[in-house]
C-alpha positions as CSV (number, residue, x, y, z in Angstrom):
1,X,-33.4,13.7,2.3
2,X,-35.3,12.4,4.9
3,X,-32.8,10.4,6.9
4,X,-33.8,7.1,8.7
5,X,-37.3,7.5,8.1
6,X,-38.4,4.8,5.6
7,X,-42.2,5.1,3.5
8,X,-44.3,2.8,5.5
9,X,-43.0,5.1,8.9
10,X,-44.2,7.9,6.8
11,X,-47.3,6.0,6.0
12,X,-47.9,5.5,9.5
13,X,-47.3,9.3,10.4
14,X,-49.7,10.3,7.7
15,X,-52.3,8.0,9.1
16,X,-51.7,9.0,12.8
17,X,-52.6,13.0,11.6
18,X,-55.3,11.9,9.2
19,X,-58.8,12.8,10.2
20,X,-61.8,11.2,8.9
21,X,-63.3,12.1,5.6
22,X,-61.0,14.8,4.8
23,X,-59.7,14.2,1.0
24,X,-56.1,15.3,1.3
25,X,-54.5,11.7,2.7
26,X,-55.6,9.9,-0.1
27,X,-54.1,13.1,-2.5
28,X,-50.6,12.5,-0.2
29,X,-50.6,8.7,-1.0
30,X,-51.5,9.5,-4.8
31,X,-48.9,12.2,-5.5
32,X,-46.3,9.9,-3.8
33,X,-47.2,6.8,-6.5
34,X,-46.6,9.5,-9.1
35,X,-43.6,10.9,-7.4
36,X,-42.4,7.4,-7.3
37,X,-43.2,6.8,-11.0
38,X,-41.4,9.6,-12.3
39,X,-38.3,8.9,-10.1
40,X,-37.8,5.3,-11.0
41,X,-37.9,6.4,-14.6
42,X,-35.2,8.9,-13.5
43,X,-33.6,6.1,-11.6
44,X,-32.9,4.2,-15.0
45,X,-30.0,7.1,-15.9
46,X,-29.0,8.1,-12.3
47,X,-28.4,5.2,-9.7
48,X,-28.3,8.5,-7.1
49,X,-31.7,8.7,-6.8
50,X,-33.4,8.5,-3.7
51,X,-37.0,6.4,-4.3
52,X,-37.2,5.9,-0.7
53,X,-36.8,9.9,0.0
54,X,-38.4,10.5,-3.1
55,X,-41.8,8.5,-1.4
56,X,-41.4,10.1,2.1
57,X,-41.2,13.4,0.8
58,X,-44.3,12.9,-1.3
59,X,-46.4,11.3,1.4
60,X,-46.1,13.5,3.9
61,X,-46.1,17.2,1.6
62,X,-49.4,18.1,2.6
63,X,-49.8,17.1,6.4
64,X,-49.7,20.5,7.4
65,X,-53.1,20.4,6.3
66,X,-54.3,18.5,9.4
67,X,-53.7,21.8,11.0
68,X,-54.8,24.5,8.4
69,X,-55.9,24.6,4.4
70,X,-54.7,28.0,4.4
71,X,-51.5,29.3,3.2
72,X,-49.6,28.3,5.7
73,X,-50.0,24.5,5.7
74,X,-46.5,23.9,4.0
75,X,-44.9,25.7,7.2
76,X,-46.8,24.2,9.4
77,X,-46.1,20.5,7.7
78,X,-42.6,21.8,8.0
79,X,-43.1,22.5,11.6
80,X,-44.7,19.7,12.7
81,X,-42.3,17.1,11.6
82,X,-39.1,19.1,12.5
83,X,-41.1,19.1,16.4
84,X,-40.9,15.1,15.6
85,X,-37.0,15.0,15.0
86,X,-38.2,14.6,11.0
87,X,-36.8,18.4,10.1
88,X,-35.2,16.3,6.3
89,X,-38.6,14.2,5.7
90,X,-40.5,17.9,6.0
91,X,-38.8,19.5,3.0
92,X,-41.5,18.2,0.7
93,X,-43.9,20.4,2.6
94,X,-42.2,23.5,1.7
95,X,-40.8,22.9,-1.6
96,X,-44.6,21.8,-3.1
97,X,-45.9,24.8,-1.5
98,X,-42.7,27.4,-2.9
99,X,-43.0,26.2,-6.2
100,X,-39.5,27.1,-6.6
101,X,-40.1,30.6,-5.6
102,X,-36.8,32.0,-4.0
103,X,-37.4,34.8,-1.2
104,X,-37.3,37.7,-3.5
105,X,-39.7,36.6,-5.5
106,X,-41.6,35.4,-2.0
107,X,-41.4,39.6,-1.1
108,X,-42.2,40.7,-3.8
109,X,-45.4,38.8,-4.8
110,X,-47.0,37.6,-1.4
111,X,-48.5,39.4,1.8
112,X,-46.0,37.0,4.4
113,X,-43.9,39.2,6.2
114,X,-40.1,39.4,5.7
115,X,-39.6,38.0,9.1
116,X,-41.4,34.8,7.8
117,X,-39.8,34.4,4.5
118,X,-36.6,34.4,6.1
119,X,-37.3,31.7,8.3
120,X,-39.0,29.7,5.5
121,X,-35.7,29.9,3.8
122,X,-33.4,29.1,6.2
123,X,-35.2,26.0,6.6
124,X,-35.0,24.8,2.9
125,X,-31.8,22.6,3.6
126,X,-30.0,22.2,0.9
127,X,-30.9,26.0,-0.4
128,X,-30.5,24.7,-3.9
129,X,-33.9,23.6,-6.0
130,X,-33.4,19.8,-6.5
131,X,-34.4,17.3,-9.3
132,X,-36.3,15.5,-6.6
133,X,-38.4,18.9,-5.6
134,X,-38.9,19.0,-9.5
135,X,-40.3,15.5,-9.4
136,X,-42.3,16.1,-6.2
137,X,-43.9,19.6,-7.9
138,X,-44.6,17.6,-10.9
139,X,-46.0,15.0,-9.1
140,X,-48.7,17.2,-6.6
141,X,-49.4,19.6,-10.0
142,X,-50.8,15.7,-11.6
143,X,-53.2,14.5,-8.8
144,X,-56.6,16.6,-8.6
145,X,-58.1,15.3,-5.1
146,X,-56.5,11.7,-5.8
147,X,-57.1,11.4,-9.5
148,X,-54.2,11.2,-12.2
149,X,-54.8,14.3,-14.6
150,X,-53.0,16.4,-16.5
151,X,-51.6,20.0,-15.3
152,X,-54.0,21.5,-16.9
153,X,-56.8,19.7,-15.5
154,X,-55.3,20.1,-12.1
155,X,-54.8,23.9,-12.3
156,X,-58.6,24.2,-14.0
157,X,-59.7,22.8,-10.8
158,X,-57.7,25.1,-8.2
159,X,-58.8,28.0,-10.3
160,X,-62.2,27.0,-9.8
161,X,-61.7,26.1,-6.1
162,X,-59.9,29.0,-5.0
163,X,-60.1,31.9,-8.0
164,X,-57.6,32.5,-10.3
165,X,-54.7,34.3,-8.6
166,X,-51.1,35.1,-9.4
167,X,-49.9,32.8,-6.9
168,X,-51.6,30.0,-8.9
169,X,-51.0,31.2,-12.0
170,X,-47.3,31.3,-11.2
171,X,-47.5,28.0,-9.9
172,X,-48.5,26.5,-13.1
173,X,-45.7,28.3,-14.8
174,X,-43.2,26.9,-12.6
175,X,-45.0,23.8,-12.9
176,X,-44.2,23.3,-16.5
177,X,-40.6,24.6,-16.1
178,X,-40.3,21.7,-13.5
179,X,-42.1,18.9,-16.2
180,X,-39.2,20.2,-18.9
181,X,-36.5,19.7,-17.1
182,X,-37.9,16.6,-16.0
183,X,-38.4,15.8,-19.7
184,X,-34.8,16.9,-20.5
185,X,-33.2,14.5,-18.0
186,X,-35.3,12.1,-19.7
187,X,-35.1,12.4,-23.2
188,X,-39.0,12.6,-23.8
189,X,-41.7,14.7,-22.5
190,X,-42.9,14.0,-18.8
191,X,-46.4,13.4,-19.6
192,X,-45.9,10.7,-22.2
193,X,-44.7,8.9,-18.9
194,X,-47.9,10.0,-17.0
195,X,-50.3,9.9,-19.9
196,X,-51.0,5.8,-18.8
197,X,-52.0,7.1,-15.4
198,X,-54.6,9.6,-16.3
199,X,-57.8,8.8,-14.4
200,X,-56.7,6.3,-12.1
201,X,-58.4,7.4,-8.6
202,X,-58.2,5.8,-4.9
203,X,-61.1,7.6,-4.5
């Protein structure tokens, strides 16, 4: 969790590395209303959950892309805010980007060098795979750009961004395996909680 850092610092961190007329601040902000969405619902069974983490998290996932769009923008997220004493706030940008991939997985199916793995993963503090990473995977797999959509919607739209790919097909697997648990802690199905959402766009 990220410590002392509340959402509006967050906000003003994500603002502070935002440069003008890229689209990916206004995808940080969406995700984290979803994010936030999904854990209040959570919140109604399980007083332990951290909104205010929860939001941080969500905000700031993707600021490693004010330094690349490549694959290495949840490290370099990571990175950035560990150089800024925010090391707990930066977990977001890792755990969006791993999917829940552990390091085998990491070795066996990527081109990053052992070295690197290892150092992504001794970062990942706790180790485990949280209900909040579920919610913040859930939440980045529902915003295409910063519109609401379904996962299917999203993924169409990184296929036809980027190419269809194992890595992203992987990532939509362990995008639904997030969405039922989610729905399991619940009681009902995820997107019957998102489903109002659909379309809505700060765009």
């Amino acid at each position: 969790m990220p410590g002392s850092m509340s959402p509006q610092d967050a906000l003003v961190l994500l603002d502070a590395h935002s440069p003008a007329g890229e689209p990916w601040p206004l995808h940080c902000r969406q995700v984290a209303r979803v994010a936030v969405e999904i854990g209040r619902a959570r919140a109604d069974q399980d007083a332990e959950v951290d909104l205010a983490g929860l939001e941080v998290q969500a905000l700031l996932h993707d600021i490693g892309r004010s330094r690349t769009h490549g694959p290495y923008h949840g490290w370099s997220g990571y990175v950035m805010l560990r150089a800024e004493g925010h090391a707990a706030a930066g977990r977001g940008c890792l755990t969006h980007w791993l999917k829940g991939r552990g390091p085998e997985e990491l070795q066996r199916t990527s081109r990053f060098r052992e070295s690197f793995i290892e150092r992504v993963f001794a970062a990942v503090d706790p180790p485990e795979w949280t209900l909040t990473d579920s919610v913040l995977s859930v939440a980045d797999s529902s915003v295409r750009h910063s519109t609401v959509v379904d996962f299917e919607d999203r993924y169409q739209d990184l296929y036809d961004r980027y190419g269809e790919s194992r890595w992203l097909r992987r990532a939509s697997e362990l995008t639904e395996e997030h969405a039922a648990e989610i729905g399991r802690q619940l009681g009902y199905p995820v997107e019957r909680l998102l489903e109002p959402l659909y379309g809505d766009s700060l765009e």
